[in-house]
N, CA, C and O atoms as CSV, one atom per row, in Angstrom:
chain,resi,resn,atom,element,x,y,z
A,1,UNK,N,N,37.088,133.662,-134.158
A,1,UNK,CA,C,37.477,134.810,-133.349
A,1,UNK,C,C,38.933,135.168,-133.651
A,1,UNK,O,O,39.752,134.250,-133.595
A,2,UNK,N,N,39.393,136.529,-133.997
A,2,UNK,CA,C,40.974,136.813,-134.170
A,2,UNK,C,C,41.655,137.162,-133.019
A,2,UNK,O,O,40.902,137.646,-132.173
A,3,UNK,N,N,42.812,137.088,-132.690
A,3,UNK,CA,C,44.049,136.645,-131.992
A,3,UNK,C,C,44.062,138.262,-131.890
A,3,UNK,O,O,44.408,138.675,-130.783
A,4,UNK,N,N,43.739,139.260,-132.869
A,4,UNK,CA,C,44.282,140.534,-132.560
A,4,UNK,C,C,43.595,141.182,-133.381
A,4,UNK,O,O,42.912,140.412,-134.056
A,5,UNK,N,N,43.431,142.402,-133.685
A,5,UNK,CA,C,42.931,144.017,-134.490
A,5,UNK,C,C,43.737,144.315,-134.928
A,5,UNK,O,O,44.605,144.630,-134.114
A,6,UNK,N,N,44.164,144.478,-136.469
A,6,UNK,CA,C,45.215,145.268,-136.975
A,6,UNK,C,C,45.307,146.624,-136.086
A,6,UNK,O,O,44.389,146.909,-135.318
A,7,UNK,N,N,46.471,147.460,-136.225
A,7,UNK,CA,C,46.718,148.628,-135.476
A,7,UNK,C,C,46.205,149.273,-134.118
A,7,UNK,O,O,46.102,150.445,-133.757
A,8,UNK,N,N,45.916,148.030,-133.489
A,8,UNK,CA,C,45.781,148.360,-131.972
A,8,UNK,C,C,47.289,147.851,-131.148
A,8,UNK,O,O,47.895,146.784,-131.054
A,9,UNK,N,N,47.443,148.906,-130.760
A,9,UNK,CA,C,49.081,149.060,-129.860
A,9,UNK,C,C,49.056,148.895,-128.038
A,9,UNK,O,O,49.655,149.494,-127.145
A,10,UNK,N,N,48.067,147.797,-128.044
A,10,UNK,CA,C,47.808,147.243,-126.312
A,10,UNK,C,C,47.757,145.546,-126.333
A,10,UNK,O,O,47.393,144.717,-125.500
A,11,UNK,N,N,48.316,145.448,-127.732
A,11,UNK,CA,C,47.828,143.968,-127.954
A,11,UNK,C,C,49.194,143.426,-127.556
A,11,UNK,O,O,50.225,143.974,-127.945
A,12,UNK,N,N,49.198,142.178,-126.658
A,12,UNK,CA,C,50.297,141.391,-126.047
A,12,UNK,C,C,50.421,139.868,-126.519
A,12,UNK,O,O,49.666,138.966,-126.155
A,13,UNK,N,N,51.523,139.734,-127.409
A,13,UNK,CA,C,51.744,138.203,-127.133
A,13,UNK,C,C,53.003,137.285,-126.310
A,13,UNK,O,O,54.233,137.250,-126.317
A,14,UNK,N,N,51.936,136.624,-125.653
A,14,UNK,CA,C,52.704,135.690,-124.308
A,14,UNK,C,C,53.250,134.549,-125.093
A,14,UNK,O,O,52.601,134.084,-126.029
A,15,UNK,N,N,54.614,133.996,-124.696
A,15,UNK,CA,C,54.734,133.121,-125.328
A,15,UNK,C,C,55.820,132.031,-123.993
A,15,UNK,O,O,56.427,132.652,-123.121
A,16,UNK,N,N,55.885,130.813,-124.031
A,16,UNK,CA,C,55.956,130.224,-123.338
A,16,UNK,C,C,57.030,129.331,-123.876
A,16,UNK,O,O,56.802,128.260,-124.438
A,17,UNK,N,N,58.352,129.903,-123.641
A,17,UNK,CA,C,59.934,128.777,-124.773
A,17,UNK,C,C,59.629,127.078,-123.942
A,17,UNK,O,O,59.784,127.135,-122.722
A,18,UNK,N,N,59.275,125.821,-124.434
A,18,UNK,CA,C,59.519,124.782,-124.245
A,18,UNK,C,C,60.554,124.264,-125.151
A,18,UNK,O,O,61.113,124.820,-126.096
A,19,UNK,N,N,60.749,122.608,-124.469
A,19,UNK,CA,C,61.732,121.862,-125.141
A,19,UNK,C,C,60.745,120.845,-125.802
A,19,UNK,O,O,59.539,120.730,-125.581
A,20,UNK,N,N,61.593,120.077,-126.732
A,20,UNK,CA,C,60.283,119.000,-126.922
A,20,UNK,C,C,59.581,117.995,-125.941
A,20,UNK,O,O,58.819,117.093,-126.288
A,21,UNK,N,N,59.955,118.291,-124.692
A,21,UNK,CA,C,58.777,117.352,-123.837
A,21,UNK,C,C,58.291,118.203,-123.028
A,21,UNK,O,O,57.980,117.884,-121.881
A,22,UNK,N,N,58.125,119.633,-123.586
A,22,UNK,CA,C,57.436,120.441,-123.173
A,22,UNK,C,C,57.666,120.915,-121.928
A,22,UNK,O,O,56.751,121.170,-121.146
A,23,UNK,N,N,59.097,121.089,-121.618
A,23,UNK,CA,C,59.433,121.285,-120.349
A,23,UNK,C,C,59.686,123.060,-120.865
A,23,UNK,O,O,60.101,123.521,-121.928
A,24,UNK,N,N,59.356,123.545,-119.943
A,24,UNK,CA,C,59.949,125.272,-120.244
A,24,UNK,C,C,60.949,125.978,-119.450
A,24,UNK,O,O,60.997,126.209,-118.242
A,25,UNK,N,N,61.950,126.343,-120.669
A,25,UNK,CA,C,63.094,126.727,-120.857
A,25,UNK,C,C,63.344,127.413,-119.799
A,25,UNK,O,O,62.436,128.061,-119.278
A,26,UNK,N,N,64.511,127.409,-119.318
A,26,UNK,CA,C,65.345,128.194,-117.971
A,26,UNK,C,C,65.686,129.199,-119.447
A,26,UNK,O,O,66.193,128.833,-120.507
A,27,UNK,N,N,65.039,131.006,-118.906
A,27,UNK,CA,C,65.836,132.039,-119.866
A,27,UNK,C,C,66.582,132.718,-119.300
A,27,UNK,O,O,67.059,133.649,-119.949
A,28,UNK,N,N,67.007,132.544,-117.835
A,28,UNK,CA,C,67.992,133.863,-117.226
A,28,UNK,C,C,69.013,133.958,-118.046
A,28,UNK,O,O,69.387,133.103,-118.849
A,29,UNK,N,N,69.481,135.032,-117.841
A,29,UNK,CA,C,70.626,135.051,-118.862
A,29,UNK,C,C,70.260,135.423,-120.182
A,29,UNK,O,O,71.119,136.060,-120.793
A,30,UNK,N,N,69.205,135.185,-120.764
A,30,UNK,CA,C,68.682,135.365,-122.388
A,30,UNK,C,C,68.135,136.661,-122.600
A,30,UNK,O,O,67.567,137.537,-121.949
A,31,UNK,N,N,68.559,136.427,-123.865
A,31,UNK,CA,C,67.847,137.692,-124.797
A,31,UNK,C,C,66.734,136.618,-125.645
A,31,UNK,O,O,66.883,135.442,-125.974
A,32,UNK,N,N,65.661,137.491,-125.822
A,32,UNK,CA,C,64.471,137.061,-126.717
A,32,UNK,C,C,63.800,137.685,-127.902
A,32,UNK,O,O,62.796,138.356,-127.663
A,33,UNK,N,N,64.076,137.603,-128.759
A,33,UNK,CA,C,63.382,138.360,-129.862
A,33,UNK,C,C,62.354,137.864,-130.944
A,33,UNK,O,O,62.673,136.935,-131.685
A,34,UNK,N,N,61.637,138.218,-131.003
A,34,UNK,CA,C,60.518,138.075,-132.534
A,34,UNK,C,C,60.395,138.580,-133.215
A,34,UNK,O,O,60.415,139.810,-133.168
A,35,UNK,N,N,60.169,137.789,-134.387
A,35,UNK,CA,C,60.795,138.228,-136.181
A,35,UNK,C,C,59.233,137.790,-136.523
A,35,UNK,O,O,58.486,137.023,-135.916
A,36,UNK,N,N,59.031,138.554,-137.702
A,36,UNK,CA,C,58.287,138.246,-138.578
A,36,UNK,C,C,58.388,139.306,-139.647
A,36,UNK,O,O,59.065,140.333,-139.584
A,37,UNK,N,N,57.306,138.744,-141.035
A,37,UNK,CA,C,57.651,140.117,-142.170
A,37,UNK,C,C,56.293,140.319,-142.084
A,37,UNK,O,O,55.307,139.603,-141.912
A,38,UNK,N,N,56.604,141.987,-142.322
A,38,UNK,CA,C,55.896,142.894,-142.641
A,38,UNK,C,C,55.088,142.669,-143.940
A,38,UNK,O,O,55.241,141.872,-144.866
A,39,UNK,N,N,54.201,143.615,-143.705
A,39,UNK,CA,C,53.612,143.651,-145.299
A,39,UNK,C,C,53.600,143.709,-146.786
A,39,UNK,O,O,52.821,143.334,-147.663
A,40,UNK,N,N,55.063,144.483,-146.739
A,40,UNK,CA,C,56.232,144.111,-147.700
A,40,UNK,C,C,57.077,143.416,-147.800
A,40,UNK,O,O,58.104,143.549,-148.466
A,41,UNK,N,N,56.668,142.375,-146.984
A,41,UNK,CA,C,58.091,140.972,-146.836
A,41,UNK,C,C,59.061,141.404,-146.738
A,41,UNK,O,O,60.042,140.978,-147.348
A,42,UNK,N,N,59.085,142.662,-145.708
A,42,UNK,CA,C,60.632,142.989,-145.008
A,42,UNK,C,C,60.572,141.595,-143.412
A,42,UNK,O,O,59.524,141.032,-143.099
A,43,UNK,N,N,61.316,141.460,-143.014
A,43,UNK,CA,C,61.597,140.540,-141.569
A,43,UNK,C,C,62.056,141.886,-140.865
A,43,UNK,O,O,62.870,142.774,-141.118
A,44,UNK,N,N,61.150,141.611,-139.867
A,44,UNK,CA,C,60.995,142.938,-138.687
A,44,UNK,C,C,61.844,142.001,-137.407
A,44,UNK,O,O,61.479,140.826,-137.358
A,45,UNK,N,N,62.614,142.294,-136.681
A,45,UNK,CA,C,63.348,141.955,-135.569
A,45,UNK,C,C,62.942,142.799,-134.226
A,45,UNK,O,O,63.040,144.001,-134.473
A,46,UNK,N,N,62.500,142.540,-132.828
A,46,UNK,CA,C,62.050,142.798,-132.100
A,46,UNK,C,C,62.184,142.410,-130.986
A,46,UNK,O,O,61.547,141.416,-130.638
A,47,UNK,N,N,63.164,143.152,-129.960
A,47,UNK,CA,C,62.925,142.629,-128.371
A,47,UNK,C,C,61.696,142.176,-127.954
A,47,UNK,O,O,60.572,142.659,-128.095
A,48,UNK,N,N,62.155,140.995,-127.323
A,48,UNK,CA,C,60.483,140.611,-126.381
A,48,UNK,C,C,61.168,140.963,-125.204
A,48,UNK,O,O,62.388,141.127,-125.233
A,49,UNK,N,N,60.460,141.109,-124.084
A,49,UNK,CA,C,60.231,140.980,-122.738
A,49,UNK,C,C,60.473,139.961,-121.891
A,49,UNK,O,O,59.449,139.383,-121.528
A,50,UNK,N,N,61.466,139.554,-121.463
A,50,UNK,CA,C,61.369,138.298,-120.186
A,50,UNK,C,C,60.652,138.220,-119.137
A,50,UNK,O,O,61.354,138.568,-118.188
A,51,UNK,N,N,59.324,137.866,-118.708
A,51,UNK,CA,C,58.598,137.565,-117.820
A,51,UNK,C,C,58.697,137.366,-116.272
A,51,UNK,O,O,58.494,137.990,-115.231
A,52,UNK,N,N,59.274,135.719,-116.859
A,52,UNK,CA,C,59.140,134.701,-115.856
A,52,UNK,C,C,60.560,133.854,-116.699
A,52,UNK,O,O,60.370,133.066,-117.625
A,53,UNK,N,N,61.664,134.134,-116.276
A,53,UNK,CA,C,62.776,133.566,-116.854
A,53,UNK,C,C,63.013,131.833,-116.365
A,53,UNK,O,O,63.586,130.997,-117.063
A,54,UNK,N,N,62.701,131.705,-115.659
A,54,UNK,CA,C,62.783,129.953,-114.613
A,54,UNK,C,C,61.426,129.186,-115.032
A,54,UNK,O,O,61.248,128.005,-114.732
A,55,UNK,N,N,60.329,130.080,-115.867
A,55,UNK,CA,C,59.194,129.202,-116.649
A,55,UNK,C,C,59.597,129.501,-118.374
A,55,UNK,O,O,59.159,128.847,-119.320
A,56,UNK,N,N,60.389,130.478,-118.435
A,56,UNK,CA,C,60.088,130.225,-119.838
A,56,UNK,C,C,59.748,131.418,-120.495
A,56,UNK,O,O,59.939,131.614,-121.695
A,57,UNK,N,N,59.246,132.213,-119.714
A,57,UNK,CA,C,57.726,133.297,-120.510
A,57,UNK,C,C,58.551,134.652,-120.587
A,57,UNK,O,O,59.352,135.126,-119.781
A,58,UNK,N,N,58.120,135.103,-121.760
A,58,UNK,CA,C,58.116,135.920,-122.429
A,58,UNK,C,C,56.874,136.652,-123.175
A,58,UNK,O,O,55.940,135.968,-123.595
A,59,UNK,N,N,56.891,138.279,-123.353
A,59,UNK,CA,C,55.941,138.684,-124.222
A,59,UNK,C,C,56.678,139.680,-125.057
A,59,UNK,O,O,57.886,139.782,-124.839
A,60,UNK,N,N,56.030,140.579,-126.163
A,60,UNK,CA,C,56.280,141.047,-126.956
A,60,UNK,C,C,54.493,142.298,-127.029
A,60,UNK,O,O,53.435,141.875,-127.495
A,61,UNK,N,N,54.598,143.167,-126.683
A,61,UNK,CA,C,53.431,144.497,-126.812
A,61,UNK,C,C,53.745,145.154,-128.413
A,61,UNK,O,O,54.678,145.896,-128.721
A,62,UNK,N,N,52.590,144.595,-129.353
A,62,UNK,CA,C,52.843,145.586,-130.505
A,62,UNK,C,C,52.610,146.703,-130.442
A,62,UNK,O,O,51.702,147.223,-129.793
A,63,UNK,N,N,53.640,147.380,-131.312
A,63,UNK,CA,C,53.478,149.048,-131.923
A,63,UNK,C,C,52.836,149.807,-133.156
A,63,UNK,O,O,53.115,149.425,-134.292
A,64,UNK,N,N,52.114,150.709,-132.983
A,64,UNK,CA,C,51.797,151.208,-134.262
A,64,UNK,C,C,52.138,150.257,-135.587
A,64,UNK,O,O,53.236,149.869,-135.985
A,65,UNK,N,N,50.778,150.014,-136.142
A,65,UNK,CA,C,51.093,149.472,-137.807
A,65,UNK,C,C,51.844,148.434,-138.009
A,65,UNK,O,O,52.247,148.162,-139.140
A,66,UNK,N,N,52.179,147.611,-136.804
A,66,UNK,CA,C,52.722,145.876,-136.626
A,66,UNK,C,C,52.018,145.262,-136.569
A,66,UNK,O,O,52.549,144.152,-136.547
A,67,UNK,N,N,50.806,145.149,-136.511
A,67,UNK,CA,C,49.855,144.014,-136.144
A,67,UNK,C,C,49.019,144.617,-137.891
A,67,UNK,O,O,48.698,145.773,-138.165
A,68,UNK,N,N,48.879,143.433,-138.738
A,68,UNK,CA,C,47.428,143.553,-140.178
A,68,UNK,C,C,47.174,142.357,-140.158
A,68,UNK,O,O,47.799,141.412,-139.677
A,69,UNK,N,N,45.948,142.430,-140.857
A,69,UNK,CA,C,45.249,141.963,-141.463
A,69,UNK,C,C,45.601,141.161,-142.612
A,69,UNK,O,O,46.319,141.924,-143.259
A,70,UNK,N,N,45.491,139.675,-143.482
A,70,UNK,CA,C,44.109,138.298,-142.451
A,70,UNK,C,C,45.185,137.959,-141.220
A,70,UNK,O,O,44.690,137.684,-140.127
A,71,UNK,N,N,46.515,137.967,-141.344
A,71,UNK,CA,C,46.954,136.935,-140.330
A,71,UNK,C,C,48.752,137.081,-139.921
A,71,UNK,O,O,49.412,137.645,-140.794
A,72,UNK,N,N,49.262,136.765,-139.089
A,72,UNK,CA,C,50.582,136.729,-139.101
A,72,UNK,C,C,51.128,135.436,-138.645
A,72,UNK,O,O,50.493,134.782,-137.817
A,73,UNK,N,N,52.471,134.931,-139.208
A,73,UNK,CA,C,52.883,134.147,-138.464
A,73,UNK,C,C,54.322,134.810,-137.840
A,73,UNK,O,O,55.030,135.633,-138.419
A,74,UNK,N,N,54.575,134.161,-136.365
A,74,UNK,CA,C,56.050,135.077,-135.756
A,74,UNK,C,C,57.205,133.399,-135.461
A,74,UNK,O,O,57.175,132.180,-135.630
A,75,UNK,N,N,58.097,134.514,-134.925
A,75,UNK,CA,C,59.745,133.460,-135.035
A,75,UNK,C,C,59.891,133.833,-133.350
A,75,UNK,O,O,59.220,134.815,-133.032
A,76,UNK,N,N,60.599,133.247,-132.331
A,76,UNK,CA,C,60.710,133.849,-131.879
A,76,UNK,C,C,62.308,133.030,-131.798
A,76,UNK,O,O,62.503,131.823,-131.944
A,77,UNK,N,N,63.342,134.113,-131.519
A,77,UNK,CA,C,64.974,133.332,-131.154
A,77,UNK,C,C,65.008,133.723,-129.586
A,77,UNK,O,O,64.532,134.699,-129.008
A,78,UNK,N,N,65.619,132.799,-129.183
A,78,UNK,CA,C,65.928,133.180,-127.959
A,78,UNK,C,C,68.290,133.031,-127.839
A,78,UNK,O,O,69.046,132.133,-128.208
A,79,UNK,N,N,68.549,134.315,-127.202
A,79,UNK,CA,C,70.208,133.520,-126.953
A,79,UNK,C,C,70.529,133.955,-125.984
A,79,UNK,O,O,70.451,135.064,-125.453
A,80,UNK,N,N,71.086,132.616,-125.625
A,80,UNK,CA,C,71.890,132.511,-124.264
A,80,UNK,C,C,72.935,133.016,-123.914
A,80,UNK,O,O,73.430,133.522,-124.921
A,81,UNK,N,N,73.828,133.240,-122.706
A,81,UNK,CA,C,74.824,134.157,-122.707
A,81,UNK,C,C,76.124,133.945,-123.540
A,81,UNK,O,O,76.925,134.860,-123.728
A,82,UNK,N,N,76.309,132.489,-124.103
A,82,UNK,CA,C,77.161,132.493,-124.972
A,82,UNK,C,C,77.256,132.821,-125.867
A,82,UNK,O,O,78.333,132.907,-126.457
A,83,UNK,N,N,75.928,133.199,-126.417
A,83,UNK,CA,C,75.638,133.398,-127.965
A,83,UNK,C,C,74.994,132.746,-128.752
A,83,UNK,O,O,74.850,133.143,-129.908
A,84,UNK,N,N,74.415,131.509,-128.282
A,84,UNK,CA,C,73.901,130.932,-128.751
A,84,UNK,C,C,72.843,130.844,-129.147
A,84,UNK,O,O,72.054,130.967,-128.210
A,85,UNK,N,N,72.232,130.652,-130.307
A,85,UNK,CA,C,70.508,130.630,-130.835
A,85,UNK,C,C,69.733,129.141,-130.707
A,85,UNK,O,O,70.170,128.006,-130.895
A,86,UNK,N,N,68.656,129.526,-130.386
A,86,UNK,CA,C,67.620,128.615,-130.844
A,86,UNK,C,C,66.483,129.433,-130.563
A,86,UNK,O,O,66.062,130.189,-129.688
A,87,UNK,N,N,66.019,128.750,-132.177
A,87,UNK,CA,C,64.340,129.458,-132.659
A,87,UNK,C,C,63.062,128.076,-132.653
A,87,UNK,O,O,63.169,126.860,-132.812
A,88,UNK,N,N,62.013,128.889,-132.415
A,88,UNK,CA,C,60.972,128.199,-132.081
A,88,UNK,C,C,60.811,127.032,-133.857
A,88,UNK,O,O,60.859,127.543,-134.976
A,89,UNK,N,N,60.663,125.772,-133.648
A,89,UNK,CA,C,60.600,125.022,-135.022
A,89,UNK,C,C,59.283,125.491,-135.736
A,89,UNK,O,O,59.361,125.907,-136.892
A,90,UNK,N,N,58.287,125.447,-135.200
A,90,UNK,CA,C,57.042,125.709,-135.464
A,90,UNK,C,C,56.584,127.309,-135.546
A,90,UNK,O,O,56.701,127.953,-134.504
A,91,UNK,N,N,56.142,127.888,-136.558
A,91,UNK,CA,C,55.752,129.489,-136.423
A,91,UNK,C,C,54.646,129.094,-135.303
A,91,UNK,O,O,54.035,128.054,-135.054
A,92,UNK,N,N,54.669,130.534,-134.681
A,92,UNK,CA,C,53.130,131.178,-134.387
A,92,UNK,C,C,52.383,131.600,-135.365
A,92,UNK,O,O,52.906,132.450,-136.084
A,93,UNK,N,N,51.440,131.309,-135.589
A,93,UNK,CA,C,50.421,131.536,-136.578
A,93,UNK,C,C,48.936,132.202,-135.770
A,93,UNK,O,O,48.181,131.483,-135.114
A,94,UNK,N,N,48.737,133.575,-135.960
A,94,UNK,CA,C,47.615,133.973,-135.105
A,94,UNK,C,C,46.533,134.684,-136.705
A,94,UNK,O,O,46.989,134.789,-137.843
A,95,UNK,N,N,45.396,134.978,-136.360
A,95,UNK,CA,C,44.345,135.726,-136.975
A,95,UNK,C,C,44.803,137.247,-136.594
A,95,UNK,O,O,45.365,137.625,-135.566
A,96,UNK,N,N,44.426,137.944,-137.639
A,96,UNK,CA,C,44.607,139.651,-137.335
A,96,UNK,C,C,43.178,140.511,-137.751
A,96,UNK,O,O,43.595,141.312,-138.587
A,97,UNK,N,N,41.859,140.727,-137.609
A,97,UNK,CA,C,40.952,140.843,-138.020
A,97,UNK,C,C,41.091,142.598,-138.051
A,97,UNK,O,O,41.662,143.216,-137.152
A,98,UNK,N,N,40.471,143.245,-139.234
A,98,UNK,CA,C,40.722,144.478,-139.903
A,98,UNK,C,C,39.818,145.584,-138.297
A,98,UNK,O,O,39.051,145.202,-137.414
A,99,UNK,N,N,40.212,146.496,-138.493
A,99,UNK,CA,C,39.140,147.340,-137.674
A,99,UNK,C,C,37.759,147.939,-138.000
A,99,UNK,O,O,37.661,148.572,-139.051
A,100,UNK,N,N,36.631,147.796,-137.164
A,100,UNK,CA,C,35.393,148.236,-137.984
A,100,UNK,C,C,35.161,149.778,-138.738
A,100,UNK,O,O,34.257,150.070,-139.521
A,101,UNK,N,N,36.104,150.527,-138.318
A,101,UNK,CA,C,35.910,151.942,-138.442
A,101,UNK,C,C,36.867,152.679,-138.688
A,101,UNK,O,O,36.699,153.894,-138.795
């Protein structure tokens, strides 16, 4: 089953910042963004959404012609009010299945 439809622009990914014992991240204060490349191996940069800042959660709603086909993997950085980065170690890796029509 795929994670998403290339070029459907209602598709949401939730994502949930932990630490390594899986505790999830305090984001008040943060900015959140997700990277990944495009189809031409450009790296696309992208506000996510803060949720639920005291769990962690965040999403990101794709736009027109961001979401193809077989698959994507995403980055997500998160920084704190100092400036500081930290990115997820592990990609997201989802399925992108073509549209029937």
């Amino acid at each position: 089953m795929a994670d998403f439809v290339a070029g459907d622009t209602a598709s949401v990914l939730k994502v949930t910042c932990v630490d390594k014992s899986e505790t999830p991240i305090d984001l008040t204060g943060c900015t959140a963004n997700i990277r990944w490349k495009d189809e031409v191996g450009e790296v696309q940069t992208k506000a996510m959404t803060v949720l639920d800042a005291a769990n962690g959660e965040c999403t990101y709603q794709f736009g027109e012609d961001e979401l193809f086909s077989p698959g994507m993997s995403f980055e997500v950085e998160v920084t704190d009010i100092s400036g500081k980065k930290l990115s997820n170690v592990d990609l997201i890796s989802v399925t992108v299945r073509e549209q029937l029509g």
